[in-house]
C-alpha positions as CSV (number, residue, x, y, z in Angstrom):
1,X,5.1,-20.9,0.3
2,X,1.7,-19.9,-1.0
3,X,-0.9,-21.7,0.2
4,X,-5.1,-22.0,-0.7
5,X,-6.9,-19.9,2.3
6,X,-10.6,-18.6,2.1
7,X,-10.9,-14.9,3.0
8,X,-14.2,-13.2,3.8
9,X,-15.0,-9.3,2.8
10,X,-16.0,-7.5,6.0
11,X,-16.9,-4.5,6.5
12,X,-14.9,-2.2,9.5
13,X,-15.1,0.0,11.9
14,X,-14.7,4.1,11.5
15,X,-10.9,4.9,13.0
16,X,-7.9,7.1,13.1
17,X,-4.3,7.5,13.7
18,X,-2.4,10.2,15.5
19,X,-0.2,12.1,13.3
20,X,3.3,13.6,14.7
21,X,5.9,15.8,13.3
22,X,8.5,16.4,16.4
23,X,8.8,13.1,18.3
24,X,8.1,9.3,16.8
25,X,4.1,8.5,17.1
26,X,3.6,6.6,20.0
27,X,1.6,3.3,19.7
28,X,-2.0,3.5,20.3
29,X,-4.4,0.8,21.4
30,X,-7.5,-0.6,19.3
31,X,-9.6,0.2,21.9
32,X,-8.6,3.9,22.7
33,X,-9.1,4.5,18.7
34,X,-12.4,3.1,18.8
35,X,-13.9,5.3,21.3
36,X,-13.1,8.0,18.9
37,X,-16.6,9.8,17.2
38,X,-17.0,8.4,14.3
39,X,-18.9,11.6,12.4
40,X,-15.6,13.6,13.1
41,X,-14.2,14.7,9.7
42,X,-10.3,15.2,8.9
43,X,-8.1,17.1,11.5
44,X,-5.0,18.5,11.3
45,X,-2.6,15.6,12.1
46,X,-5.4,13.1,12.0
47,X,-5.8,9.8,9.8
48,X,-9.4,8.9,9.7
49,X,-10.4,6.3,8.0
50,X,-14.4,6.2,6.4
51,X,-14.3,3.8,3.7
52,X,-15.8,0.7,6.5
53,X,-18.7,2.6,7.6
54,X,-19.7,3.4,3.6
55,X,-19.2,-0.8,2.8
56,X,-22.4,-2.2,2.6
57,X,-22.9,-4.9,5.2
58,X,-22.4,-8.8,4.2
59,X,-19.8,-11.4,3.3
60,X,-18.3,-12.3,-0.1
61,X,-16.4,-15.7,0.4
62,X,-13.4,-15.7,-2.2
63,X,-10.0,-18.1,-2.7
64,X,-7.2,-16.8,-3.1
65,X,-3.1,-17.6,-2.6
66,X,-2.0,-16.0,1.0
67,X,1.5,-15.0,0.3
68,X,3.7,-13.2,2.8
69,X,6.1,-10.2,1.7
70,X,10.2,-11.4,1.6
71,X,12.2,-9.9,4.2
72,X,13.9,-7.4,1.7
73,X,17.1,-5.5,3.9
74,X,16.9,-2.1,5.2
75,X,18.7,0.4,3.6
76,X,17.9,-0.9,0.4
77,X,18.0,1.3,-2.4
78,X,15.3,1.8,-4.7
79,X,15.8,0.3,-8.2
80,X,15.5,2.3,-11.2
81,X,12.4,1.8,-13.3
82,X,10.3,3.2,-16.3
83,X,6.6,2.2,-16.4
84,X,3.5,4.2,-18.1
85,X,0.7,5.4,-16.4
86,X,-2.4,3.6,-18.6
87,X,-4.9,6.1,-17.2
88,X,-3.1,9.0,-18.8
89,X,-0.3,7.3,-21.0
90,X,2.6,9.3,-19.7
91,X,5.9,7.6,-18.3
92,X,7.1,7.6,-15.2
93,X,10.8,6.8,-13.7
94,X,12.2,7.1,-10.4
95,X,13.9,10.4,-11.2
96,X,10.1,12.1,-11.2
97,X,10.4,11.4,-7.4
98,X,13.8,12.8,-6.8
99,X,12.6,15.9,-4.9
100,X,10.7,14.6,-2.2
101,X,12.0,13.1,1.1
102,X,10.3,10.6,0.9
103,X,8.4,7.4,-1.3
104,X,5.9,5.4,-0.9
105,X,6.0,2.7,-3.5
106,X,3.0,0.0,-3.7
107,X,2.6,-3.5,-5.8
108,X,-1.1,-3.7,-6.2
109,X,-3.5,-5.1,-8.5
110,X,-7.0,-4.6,-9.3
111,X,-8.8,-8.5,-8.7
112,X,-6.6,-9.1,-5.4
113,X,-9.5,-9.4,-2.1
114,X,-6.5,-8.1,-0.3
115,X,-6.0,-5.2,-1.9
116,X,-9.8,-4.7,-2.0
117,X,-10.4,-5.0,1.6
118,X,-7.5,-2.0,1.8
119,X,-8.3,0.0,-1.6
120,X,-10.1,3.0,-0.1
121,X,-8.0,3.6,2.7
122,X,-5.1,3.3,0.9
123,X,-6.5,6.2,-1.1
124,X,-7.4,7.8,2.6
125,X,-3.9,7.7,3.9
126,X,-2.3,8.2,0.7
127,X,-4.0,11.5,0.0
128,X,-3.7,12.9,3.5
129,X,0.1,11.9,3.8
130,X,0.9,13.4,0.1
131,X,-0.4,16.8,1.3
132,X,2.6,16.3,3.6
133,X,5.5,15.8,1.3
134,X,5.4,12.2,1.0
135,X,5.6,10.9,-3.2
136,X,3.4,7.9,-3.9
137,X,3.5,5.2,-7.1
138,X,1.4,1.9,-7.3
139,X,2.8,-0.5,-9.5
140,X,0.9,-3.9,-10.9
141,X,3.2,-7.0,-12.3
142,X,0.2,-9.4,-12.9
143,X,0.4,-11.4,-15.9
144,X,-3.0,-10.3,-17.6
145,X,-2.4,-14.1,-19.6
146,X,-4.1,-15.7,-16.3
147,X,-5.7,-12.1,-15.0
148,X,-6.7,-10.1,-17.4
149,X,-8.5,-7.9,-15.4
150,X,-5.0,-7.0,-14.2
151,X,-4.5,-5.5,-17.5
152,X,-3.6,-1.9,-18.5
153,X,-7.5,-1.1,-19.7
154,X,-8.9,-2.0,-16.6
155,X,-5.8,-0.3,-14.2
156,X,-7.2,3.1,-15.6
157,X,-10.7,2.7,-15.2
158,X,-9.9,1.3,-11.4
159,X,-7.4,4.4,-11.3
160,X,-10.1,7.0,-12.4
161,X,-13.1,5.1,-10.4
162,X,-11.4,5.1,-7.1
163,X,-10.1,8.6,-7.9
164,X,-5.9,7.6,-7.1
165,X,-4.1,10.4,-6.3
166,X,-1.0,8.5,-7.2
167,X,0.2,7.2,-10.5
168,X,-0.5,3.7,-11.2
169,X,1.9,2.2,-13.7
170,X,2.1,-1.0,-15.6
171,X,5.0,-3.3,-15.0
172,X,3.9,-5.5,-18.1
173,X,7.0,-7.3,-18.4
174,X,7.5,-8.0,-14.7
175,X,11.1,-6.6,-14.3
176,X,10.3,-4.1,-11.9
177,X,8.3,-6.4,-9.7
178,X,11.7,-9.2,-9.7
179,X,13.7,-5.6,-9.0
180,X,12.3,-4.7,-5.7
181,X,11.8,-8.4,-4.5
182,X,7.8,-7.7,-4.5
183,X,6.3,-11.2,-3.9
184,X,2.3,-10.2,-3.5
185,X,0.0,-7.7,-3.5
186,X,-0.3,-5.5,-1.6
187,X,3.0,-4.9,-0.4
188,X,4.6,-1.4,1.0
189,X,8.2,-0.3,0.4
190,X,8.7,2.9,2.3
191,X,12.0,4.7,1.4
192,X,13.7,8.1,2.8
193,X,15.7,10.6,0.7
194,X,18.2,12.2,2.3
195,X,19.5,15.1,0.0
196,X,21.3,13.7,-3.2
197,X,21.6,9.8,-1.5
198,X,20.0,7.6,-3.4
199,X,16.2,6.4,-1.9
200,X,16.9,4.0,1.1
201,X,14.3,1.6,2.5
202,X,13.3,2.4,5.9
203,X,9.9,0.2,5.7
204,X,8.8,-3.0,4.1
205,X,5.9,-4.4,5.7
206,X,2.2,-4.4,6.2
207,X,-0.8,-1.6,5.8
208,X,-2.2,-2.9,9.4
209,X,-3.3,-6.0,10.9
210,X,-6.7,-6.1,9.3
211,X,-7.4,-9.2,6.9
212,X,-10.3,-10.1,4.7
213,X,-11.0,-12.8,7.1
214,X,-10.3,-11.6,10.7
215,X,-12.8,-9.0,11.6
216,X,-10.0,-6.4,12.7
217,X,-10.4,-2.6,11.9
218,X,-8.9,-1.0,8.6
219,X,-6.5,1.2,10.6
220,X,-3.4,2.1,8.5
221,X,-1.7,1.8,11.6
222,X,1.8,0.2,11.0
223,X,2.6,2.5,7.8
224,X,1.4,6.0,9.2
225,X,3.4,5.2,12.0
226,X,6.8,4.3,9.7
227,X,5.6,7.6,7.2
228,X,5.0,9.7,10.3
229,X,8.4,9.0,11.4
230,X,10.1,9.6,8.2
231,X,8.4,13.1,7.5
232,X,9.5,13.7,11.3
233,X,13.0,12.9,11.0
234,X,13.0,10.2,13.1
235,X,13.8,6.8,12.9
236,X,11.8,4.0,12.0
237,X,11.1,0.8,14.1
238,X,13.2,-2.0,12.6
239,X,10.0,-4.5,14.3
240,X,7.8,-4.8,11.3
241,X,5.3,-7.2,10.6
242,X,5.1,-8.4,6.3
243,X,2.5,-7.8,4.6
244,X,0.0,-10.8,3.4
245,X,-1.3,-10.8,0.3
246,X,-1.9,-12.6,-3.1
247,X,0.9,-13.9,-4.8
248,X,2.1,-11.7,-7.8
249,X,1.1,-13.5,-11.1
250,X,3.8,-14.2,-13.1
251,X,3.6,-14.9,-16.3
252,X,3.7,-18.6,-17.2
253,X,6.6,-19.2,-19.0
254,X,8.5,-16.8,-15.9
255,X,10.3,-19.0,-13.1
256,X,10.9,-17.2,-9.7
């Protein structure tokens, strides 16, 4: 159940994530990673993230509904969809992914401090991993009736501002969103493709441990490690934490 929590916008610390293609990553402490030099730039098999050191320092105290991800099944197979893309108008479907072995797909929004605390990493990992195979789609479901700065016109200018290397599509009459079983933003579905199968969820849960509110690093840690393992063949860890979010915004006359 969604409850009223107060979140504060920090600003975090400069780290990165081993990348490995033959044997599943091995965990790696908070405090190993933040001995790392943080003026190092990108390495091959390295996730660094940058965007916390570029924040400007300060807090920003916002409400907003914490909602955790459902416990959606693994081996779950991607729905079908067809949203468009408001920053370039095209459509896109789940058959435009079909080719790759892999898919990240993302519930986000534009007004969600969650999502905001994560939004330039996201764009970190995201571009580093889809140099490496993986496919990547962001989807939004708010009703823009009670946000509409969730809207289609403001999705493409948050698209082109943040420079998304991903489609960002508009699920405007929520179907997609009641589909998956997406419940807040962000949330992470992770599937694998495994020749002419169809896409099977290997991952549903959260970015990192890093809140709005709780001073940890922005790390990407818990999905490199489940997208790592995927574009390595190996299995991923069935112990995932859901992510925390806002609640999706539903429209109003829309019971879930």
């Amino acid at each position: 159940m969604a409850t009223a929590a107060t979140v504060l916008l920090t600003s975090a610390r400069l780290l990165r994530l081993p990348l490995r293609k033959s044997s599943p990553p091995a965990a790696t402490s908070l405090s190993s990673l933040s001995s790392l030099a943080p003026s190092a730039p990108f390495k091959m098999g390295l996730f660094q993230s940058r965007s916390s050191a570029a924040a400007p320092p300060g807090r920003l105290a916002v409400r907003a509904a914490r909602t955790e991800s459902d416990r959606v099944s693994i081996g779950f197979r991607a729905p079908q969809f067809q949203l468009p893309e408001p920053l370039t108008g095209k459509m896109w479907s789940l058959e435009d992914f079909e080719s790759y072995p892999a898919l990240l797909v993302m519930f986000i929004c534009n007004h969600c401090p969650f999502v905001k605390h994560l939004k330039n990493d996201i764009v970190k990992l995201t571009n580093f991993y889809m140099k490496k195979g993986l496919a990547v789609v962001a989807i939004s479901s708010n009703s823009v009736a009670t946000h509409p700065q969730d809207g289609p016109e403001f999705m493409a200018e948050e698209a082109k501002a943040f420079n998304y290397p991903f489609p960002y599509l508009y699920d405007e009459s929520q179907d997609v969103a009641r589909d998956f079983g997406a419940v807040c933003t962000p949330e992470f579905y992770l599937f694998k493709k495994d020749g002419r199968r169809p896409f099977e969820l290997v991952y549903h849960g959260q970015f990192d441990d890093s809140r709005p509110s709780n001073n940890v690093p922005v790390t990407g840690r818990d999905l490199s490690l489940a997208i790592d393992c995927i574009l390595s063949g190996q299995p991923v860890s069935l112990t995932q934490k859901p992510s925390v979010g806002c609640s999706i915004k539903w429209h109003p006359e829309v019971k879930v």
